[in-house]
N, CA, C and O atoms as a MOPAC input file, in Angstrom:
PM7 MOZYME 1SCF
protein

 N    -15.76600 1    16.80900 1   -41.08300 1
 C    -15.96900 1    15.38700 1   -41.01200 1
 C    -17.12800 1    15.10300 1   -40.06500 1
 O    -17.20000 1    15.53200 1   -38.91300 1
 N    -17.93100 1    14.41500 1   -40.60900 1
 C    -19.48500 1    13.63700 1   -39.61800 1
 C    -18.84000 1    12.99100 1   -38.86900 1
 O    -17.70000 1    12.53700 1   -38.96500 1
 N    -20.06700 1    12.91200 1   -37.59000 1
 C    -19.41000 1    11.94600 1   -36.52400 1
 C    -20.40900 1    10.75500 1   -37.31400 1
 O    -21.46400 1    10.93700 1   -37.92200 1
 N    -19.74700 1     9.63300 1   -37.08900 1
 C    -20.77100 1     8.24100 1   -37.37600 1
 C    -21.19800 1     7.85600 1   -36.13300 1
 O    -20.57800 1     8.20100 1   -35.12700 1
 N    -22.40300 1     7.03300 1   -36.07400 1
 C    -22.90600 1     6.34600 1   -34.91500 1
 C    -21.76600 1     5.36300 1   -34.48800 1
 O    -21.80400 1     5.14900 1   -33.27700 1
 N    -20.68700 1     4.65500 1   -35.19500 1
 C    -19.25100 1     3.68800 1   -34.55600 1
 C    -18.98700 1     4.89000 1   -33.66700 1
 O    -18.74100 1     4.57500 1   -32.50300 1
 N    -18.97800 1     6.26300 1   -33.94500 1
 C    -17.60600 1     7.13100 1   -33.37400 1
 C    -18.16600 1     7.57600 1   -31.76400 1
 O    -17.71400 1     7.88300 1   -30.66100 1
 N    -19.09600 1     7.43300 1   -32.27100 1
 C    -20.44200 1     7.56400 1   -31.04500 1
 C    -20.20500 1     6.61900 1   -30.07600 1
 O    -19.53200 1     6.84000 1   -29.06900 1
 N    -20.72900 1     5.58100 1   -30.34100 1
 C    -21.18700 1     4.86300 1   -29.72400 1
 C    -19.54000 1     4.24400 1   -28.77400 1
 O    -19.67200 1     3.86800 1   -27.61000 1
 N    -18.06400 1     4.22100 1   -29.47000 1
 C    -16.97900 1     3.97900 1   -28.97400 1
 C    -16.75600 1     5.16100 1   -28.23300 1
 O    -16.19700 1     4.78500 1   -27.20300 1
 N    -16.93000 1     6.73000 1   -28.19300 1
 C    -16.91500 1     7.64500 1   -27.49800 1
 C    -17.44400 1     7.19900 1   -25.79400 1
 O    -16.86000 1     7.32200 1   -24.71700 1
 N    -18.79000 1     6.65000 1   -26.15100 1
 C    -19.76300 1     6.28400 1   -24.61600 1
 C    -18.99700 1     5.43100 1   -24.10900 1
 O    -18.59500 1     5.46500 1   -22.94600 1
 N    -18.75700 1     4.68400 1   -24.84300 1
 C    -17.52900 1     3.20800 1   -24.27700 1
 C    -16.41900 1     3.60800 1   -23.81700 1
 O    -15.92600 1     2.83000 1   -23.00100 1
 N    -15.76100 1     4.64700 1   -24.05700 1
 C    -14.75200 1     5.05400 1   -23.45200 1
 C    -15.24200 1     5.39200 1   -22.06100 1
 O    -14.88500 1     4.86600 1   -21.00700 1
 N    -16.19700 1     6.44100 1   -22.25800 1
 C    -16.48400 1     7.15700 1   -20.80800 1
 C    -16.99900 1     6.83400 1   -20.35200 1
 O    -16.85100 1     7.47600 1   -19.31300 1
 N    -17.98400 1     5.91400 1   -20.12500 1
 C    -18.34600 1     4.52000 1   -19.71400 1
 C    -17.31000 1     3.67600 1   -18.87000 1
 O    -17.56200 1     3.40800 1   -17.69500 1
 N    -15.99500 1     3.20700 1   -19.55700 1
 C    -14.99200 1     2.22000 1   -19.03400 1
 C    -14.45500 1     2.39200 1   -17.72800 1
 O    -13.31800 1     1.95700 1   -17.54500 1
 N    -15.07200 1     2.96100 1   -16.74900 1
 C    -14.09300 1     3.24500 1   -15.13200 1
 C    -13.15700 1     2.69000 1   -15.23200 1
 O    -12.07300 1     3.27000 1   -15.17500 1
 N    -13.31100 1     0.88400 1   -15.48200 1
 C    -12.06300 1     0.51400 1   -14.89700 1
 C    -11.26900 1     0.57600 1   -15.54300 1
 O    -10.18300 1     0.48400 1   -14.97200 1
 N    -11.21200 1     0.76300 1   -17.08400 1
 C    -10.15300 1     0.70300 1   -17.66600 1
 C     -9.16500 1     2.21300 1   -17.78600 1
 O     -8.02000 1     2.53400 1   -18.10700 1
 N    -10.58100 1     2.93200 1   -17.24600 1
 C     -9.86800 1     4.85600 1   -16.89200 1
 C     -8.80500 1     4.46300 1   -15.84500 1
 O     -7.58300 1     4.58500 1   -15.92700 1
 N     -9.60500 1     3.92900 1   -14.77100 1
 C     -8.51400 1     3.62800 1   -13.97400 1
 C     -7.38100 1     3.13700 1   -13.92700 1
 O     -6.42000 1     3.88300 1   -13.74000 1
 N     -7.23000 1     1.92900 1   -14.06500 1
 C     -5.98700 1     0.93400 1   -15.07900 1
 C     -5.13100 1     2.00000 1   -15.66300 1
 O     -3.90800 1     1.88200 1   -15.59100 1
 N     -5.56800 1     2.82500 1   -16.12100 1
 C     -4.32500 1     3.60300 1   -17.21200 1
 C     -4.04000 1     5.00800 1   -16.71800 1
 O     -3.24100 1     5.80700 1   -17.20800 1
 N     -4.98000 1     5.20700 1   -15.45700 1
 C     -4.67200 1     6.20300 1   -14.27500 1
 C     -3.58900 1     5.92200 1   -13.43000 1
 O     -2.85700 1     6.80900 1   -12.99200 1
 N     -3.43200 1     4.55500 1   -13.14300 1
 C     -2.55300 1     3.84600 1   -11.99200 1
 C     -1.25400 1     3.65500 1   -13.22500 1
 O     -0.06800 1     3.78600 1   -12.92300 1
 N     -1.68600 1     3.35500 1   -14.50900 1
 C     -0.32800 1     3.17300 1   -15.06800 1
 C      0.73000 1     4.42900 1   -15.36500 1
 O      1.93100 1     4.47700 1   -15.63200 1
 N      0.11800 1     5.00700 1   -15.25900 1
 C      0.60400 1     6.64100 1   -15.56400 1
 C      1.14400 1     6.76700 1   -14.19800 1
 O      2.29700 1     7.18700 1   -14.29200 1
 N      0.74800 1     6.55300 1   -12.76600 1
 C      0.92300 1     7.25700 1   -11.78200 1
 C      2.64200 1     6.01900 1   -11.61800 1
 O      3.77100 1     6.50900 1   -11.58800 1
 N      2.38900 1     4.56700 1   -11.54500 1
 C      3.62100 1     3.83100 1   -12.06600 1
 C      4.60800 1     4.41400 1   -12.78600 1
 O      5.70200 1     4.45000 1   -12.22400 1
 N      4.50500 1     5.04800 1   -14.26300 1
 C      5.77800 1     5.47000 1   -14.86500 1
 C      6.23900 1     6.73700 1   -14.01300 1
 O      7.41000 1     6.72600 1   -13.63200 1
 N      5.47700 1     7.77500 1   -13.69300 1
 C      5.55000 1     8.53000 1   -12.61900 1
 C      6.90400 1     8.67100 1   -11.56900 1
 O      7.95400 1     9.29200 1   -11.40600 1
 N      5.77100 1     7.26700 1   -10.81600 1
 C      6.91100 1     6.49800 1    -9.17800 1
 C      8.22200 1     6.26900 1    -9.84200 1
 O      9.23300 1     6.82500 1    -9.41300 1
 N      8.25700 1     5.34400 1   -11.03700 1
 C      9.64800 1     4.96100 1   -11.67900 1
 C     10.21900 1     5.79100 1   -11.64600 1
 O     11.41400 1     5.53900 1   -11.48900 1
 N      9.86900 1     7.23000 1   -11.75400 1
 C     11.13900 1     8.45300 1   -12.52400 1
 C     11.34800 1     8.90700 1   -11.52200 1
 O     12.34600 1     9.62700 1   -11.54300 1
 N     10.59100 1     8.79600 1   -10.05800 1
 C     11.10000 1     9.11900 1    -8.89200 1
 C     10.21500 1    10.07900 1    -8.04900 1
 O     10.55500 1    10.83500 1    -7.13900 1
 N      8.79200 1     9.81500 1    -8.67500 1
 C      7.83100 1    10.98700 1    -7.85700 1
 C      7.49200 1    10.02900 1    -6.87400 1
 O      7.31700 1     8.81600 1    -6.99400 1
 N      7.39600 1    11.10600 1    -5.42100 1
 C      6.92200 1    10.55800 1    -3.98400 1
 C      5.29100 1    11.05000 1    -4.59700 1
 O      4.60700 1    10.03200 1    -4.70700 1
 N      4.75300 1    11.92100 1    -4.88400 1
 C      3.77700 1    11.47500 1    -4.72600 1
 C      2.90600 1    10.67500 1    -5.26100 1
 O      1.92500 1    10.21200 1    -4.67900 1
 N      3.32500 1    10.41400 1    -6.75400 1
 C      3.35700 1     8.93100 1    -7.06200 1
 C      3.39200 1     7.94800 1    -6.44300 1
 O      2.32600 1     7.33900 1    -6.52300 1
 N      4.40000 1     7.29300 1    -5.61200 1
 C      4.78500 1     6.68400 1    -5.34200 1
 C      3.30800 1     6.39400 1    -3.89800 1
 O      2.58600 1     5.40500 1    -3.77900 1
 N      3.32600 1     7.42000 1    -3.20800 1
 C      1.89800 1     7.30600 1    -2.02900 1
 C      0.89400 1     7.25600 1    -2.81200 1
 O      0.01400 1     7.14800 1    -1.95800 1
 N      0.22900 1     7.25200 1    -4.01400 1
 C     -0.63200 1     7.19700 1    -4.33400 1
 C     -1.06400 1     5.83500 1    -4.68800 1
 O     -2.17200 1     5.30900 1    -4.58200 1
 N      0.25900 1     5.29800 1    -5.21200 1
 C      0.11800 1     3.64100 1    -5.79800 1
 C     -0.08300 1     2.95300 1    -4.10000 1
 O     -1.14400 1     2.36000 1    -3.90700 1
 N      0.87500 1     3.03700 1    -2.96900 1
 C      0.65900 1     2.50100 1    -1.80000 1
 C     -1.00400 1     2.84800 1    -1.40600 1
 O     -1.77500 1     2.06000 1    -0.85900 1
 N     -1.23400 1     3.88300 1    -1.73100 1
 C     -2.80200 1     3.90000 1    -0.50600 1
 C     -3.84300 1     3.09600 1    -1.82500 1
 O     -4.88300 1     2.64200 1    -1.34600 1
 N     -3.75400 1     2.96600 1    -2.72700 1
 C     -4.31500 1     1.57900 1    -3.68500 1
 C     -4.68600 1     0.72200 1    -2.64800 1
 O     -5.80900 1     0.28600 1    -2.90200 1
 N     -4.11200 1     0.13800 1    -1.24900 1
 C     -4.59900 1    -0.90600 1    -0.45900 1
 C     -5.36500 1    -0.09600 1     0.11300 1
 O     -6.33500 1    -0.84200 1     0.25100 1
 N     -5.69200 1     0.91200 1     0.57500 1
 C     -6.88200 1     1.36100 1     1.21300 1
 C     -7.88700 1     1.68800 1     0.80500 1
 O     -8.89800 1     1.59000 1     1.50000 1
 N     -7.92800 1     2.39500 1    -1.00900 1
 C     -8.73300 1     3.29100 1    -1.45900 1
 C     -9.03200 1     2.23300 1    -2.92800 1
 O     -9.79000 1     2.88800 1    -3.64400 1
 N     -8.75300 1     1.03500 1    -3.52700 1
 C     -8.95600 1     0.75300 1    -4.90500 1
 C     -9.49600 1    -0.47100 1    -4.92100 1
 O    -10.03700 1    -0.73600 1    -5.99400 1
 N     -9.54800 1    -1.49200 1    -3.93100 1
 C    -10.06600 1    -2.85000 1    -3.83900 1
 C     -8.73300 1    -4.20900 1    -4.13000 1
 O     -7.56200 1    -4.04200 1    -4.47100 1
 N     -9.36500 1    -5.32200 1    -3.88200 1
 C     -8.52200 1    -6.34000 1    -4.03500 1
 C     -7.86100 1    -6.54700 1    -5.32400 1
 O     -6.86100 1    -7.25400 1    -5.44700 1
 N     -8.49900 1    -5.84700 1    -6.39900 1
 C     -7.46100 1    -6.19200 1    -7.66000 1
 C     -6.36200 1    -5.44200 1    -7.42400 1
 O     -5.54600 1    -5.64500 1    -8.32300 1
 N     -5.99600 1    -4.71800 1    -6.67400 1
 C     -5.04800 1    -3.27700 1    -7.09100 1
 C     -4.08300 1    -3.57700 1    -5.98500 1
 O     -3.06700 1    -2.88400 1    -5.93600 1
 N     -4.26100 1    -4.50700 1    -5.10200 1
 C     -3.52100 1    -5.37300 1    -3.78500 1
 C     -1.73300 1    -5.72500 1    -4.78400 1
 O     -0.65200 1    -5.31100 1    -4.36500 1
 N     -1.79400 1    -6.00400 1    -5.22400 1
 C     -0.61300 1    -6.48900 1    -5.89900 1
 C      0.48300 1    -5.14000 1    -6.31200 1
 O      1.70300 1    -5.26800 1    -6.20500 1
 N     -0.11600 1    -3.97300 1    -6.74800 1
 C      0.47700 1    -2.94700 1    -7.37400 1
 C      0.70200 1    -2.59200 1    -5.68800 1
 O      1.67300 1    -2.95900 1    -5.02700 1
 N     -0.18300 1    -1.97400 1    -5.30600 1
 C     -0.39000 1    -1.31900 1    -3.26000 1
 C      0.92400 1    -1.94600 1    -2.56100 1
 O      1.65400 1    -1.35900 1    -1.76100 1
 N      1.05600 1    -3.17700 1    -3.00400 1
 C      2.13700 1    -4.14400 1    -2.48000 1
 C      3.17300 1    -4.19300 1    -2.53500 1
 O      3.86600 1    -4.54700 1    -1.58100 1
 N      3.69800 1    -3.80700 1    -3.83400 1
 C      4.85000 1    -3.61400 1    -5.04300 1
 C      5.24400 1    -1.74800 1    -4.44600 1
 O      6.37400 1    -1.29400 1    -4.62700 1
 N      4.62700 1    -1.27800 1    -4.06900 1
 C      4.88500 1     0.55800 1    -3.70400 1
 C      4.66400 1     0.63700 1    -2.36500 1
 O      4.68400 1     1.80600 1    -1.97900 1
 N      4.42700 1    -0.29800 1    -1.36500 1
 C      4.55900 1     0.29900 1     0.09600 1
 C      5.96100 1    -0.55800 1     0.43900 1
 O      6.82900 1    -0.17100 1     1.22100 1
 N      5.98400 1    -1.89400 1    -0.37500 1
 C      7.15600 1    -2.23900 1     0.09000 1
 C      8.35600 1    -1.26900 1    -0.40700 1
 O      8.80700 1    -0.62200 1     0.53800 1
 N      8.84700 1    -1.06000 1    -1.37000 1
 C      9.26700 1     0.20600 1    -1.76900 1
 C      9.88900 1     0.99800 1    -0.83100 1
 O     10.95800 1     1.04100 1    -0.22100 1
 N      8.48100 1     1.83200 1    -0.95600 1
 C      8.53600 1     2.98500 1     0.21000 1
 C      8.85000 1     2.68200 1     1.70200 1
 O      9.74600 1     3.40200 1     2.14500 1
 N      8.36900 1     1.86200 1     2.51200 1
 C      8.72600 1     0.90000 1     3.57300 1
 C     10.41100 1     0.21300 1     3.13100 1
 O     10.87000 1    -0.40600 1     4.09100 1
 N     11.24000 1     0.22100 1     2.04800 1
 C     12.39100 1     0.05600 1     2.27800 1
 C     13.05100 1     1.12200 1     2.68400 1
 O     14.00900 1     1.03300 1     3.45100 1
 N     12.69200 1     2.03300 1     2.30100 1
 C     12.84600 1     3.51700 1     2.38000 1
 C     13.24800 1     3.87100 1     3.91400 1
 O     14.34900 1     4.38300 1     4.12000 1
 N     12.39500 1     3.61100 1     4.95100 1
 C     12.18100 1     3.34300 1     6.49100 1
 C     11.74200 1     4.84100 1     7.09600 1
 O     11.54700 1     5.08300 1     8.28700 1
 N     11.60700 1     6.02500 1     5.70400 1
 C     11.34600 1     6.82600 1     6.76300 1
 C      9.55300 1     7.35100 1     7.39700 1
 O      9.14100 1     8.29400 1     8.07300 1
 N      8.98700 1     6.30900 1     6.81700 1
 C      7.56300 1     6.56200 1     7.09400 1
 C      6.65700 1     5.53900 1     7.98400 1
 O      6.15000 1     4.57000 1     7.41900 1
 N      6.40800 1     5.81000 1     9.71000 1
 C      5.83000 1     4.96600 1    10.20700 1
 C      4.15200 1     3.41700 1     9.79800 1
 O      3.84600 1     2.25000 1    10.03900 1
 N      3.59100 1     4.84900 1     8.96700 1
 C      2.19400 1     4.43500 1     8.48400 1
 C      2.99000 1     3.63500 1     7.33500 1
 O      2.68500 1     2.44300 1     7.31400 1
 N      3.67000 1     3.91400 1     6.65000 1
 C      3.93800 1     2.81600 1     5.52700 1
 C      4.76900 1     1.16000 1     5.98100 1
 O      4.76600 1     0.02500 1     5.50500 1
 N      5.32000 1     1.74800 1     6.98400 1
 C      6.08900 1    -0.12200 1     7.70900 1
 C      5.38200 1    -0.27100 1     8.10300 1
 O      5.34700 1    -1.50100 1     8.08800 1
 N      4.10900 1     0.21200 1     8.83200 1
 C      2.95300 1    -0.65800 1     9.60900 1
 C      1.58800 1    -1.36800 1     8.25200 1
 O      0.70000 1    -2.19500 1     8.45800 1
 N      1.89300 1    -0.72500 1     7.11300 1
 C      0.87100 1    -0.78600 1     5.93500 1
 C      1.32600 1    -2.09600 1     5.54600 1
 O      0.53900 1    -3.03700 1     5.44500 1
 N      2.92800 1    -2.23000 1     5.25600 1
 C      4.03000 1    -3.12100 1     4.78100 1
 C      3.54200 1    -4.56200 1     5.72600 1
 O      3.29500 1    -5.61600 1     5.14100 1
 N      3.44000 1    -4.42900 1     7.36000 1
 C      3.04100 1    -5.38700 1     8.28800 1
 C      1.87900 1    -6.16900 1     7.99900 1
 O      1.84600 1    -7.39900 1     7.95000 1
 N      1.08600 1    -5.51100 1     7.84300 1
 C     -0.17500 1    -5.65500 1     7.56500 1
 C     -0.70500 1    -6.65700 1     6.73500 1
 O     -1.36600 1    -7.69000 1     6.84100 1
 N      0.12500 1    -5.58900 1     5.39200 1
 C     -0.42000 1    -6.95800 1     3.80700 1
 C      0.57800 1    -8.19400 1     3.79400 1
 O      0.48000 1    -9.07300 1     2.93800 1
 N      1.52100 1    -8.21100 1     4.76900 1
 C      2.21600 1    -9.66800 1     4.93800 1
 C      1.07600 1   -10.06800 1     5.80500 1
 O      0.35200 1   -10.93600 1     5.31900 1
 N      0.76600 1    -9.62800 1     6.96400 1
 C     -0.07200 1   -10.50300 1     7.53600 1
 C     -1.24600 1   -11.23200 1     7.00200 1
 O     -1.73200 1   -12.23300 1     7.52900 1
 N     -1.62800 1   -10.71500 1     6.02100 1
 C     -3.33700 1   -10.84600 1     5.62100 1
 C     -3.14300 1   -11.59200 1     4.45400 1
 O     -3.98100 1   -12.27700 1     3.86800 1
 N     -1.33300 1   -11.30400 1     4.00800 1
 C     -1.45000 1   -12.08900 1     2.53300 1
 C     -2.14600 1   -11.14300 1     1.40300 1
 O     -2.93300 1   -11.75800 1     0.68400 1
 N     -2.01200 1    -9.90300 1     1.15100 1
 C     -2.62500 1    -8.71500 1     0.58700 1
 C     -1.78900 1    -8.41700 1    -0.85900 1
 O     -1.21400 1    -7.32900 1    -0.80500 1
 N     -1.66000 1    -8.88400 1    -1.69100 1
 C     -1.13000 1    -8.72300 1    -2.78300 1
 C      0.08100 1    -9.04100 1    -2.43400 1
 O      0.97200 1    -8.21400 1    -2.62800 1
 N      0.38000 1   -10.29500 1    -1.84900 1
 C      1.27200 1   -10.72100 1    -1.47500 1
 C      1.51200 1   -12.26800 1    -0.59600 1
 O      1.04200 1   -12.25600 1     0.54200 1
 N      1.87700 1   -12.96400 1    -0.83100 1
 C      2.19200 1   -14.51400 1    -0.19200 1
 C      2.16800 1   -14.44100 1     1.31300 1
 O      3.23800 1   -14.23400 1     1.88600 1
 N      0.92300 1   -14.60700 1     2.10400 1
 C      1.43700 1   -14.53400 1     3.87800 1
 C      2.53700 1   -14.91000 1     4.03400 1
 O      3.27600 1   -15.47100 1     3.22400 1
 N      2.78000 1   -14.53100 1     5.44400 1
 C      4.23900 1   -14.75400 1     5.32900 1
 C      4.81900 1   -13.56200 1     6.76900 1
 O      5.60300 1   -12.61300 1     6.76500 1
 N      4.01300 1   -14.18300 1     7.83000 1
 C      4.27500 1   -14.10900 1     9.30400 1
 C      5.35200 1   -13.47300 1     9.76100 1
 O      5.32400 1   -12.48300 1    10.49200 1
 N      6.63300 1   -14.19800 1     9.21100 1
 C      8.07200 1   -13.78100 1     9.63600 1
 C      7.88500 1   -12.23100 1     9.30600 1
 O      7.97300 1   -11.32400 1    10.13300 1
 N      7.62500 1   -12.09900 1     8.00700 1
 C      8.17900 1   -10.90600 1     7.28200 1
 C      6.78000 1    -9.82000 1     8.34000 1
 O      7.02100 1    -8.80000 1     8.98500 1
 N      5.79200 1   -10.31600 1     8.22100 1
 C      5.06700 1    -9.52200 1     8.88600 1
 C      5.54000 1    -8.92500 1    10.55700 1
 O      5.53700 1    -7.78600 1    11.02400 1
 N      5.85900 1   -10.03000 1    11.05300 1
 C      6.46300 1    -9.39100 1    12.34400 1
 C      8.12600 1    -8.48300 1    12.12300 1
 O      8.55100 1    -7.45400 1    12.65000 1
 N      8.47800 1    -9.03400 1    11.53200 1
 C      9.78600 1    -7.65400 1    11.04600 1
 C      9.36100 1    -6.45400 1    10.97300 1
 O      9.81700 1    -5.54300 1    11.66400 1
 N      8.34600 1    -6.31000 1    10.03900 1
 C      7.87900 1    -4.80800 1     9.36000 1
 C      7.07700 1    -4.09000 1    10.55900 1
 O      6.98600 1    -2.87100 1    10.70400 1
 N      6.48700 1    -5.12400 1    11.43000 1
 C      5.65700 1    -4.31400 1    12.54700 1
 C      6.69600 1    -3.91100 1    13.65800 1
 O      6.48100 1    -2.89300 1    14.31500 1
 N      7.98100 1    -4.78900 1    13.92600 1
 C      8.77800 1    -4.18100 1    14.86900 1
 C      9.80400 1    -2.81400 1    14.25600 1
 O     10.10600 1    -1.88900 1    15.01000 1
 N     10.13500 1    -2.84700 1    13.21000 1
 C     10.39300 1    -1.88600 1    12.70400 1
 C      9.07200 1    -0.41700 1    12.40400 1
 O      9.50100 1     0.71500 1    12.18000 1
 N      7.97600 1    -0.61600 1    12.43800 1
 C      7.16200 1     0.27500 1    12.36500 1
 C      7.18000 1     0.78600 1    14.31500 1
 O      6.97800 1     1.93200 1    14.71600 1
 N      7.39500 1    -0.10400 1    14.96700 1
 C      7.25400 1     0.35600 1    16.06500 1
 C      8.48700 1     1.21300 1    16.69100 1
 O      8.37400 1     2.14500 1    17.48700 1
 N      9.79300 1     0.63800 1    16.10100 1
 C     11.00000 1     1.10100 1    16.55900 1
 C     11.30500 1     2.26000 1    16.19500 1
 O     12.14400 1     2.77800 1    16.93300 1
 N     10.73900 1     3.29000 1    14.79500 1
 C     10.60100 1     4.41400 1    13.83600 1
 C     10.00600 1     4.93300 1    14.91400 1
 O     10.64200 1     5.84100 1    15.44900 1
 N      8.58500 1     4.52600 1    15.58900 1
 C      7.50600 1     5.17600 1    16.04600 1
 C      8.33600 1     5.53400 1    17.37500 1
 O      8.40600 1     6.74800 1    17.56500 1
 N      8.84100 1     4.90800 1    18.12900 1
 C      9.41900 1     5.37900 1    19.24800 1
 C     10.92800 1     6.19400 1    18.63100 1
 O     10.95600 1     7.38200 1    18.95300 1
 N     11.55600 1     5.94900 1    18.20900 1
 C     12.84300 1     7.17500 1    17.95600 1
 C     11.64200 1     8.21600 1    17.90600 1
 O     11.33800 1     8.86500 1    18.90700 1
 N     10.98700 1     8.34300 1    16.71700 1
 C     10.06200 1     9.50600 1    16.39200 1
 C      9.60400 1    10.56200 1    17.57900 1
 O      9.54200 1    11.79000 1    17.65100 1
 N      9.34500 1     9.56900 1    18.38900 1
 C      8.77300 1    10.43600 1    19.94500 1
 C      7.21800 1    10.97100 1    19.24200 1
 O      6.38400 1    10.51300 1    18.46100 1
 N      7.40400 1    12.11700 1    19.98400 1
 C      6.40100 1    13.11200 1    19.76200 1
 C      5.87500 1    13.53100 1    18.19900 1
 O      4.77200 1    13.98900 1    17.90100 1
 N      6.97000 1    13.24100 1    17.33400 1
 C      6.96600 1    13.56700 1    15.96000 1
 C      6.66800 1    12.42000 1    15.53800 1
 O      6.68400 1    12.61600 1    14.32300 1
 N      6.45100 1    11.54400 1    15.65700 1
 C      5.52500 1    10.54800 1    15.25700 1
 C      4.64600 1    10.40000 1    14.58100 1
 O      3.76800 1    10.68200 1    15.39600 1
 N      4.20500 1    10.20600 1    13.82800 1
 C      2.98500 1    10.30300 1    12.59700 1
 C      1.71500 1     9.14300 1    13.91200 1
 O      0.58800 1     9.47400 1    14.28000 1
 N      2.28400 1     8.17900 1    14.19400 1
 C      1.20300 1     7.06100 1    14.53400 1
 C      0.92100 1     7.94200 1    16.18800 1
 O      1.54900 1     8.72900 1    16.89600 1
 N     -0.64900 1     7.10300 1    16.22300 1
 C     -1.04200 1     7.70000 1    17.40000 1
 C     -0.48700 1     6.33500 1    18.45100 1
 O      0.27100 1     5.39200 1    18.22300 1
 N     -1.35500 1     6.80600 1    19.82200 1
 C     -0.74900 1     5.99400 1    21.07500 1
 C     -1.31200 1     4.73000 1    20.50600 1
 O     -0.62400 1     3.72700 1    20.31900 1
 N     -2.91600 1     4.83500 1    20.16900 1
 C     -3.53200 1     3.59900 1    20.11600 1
 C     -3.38000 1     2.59100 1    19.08400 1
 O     -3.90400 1     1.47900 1    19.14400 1
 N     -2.53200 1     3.07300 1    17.98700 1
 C     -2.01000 1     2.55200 1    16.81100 1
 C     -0.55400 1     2.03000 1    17.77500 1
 O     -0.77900 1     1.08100 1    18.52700 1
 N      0.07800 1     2.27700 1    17.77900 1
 C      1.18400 1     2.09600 1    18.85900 1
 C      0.85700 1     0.79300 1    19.71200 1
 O      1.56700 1    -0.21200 1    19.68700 1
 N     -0.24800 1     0.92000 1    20.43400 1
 C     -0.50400 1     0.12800 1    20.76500 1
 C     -1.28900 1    -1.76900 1    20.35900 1
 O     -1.27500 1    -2.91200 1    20.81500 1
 N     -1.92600 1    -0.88400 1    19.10600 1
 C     -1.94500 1    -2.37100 1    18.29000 1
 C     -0.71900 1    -2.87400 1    17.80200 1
 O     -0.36900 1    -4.05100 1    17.88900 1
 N      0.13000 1    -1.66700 1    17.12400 1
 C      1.66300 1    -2.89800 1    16.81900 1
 C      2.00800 1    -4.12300 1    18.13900 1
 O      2.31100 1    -5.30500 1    17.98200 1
 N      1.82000 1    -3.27600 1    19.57300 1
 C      2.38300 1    -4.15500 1    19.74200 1
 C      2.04000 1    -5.25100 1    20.73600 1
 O      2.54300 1    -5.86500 1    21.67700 1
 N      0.58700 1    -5.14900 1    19.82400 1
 C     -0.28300 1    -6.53000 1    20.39100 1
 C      0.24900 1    -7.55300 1    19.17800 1
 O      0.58400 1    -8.73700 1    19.21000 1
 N      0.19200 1    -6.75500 1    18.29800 1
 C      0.34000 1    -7.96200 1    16.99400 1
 C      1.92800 1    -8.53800 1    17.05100 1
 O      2.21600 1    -9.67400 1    16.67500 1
 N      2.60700 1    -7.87100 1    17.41700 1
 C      4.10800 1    -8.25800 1    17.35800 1
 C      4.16100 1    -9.43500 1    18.50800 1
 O      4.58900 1   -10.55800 1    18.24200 1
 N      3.65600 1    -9.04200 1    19.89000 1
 C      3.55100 1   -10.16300 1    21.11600 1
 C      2.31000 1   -11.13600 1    20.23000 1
 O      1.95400 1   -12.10900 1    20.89500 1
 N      1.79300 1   -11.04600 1    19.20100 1
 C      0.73200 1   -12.19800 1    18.97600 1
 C      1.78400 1   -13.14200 1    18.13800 1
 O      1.90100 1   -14.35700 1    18.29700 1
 N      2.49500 1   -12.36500 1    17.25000 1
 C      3.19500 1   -13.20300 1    16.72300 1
 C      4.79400 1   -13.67400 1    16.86500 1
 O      5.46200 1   -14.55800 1    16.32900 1
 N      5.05300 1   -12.70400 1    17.79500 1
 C      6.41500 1   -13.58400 1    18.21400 1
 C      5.91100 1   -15.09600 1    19.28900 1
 O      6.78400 1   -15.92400 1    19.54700 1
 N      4.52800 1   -15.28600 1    19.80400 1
 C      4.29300 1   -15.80100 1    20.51500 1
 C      4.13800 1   -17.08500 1    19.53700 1
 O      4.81000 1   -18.11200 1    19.63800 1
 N      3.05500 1   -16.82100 1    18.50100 1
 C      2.35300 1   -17.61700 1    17.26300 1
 C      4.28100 1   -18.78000 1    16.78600 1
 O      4.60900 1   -19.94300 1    17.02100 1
 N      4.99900 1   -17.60600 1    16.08100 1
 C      6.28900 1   -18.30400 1    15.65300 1
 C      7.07000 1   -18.92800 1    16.90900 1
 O      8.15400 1   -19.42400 1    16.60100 1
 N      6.79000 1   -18.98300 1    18.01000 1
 C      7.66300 1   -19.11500 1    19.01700 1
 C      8.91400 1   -18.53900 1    19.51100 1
 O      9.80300 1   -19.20000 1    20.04800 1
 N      8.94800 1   -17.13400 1    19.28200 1
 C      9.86900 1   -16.57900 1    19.89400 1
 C     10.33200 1   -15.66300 1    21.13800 1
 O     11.27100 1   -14.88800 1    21.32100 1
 N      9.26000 1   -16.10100 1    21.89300 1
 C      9.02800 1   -15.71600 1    23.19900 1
 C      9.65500 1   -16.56100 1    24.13400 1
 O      9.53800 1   -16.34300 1    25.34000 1

């Protein structure tokens, strides 16, 4: 069978399409997370670091997730974060200061085994005194 110039020219269009490679990269890595892969599951969360503002919503949908989970410092502080900023997700202060005192409370049981460093440590808990101050609960 000949290739035709249609078969062609939809071939380039495919490999051409990034975003739509992508799109159906992330959907695959989704059915994935569903069936219960962790590393699935970190791949859709770091989407807020590594994929841009369209992909904020999915990033959002898999750190909260994983952040229910509670056993990963970097992911309740990730969880803090996109409440704060409103990141594929409705701001929403309260919830942001929850997720950062809980990222901090992991980080100290943790001790030494701790994933977060001192100075990360130490921004939680500027942001937590910014906003228990902000909501008035100081």
């Amino acid at each position: 069978m000949a290739l035709t110039w249609n078969d062609i020219k939809n071939g380039w269009k495919h490999w051409f399409d990034f975003a739509g490679r992508r799109r159906a990269r992330y959907a695959a890595w989704e059915k994935l997370a569903e069936q219960g892969s962790e590393e699935a599951k970190y791949r859709l969360l770091m989407l807020y670091r590594d994929a841009g503002e369209e992909f904020y919503p999915l990033a959002f949908k898999w750190t909260l997730r994983v952040a229910k989970e509670g056993a990963d410092c970097g992911v309740l502080l990730q969880a803090a974060q996109m409440f704060e900023a409103g990141h594929g997700t409705v701001r929403n202060e309260e919830q942001a200061l929850l997720w950062f005192e809980r990222a901090l409370s992991l980080h100290i049981l943790r001790g030494n085994k701790s994933a977060l460093s001192a100075g990360t440590s130490n921004y939680i808990q500027e942001r937590i005194q910014f906003l228990r101050a902000k909501l008035g609960r100081e």
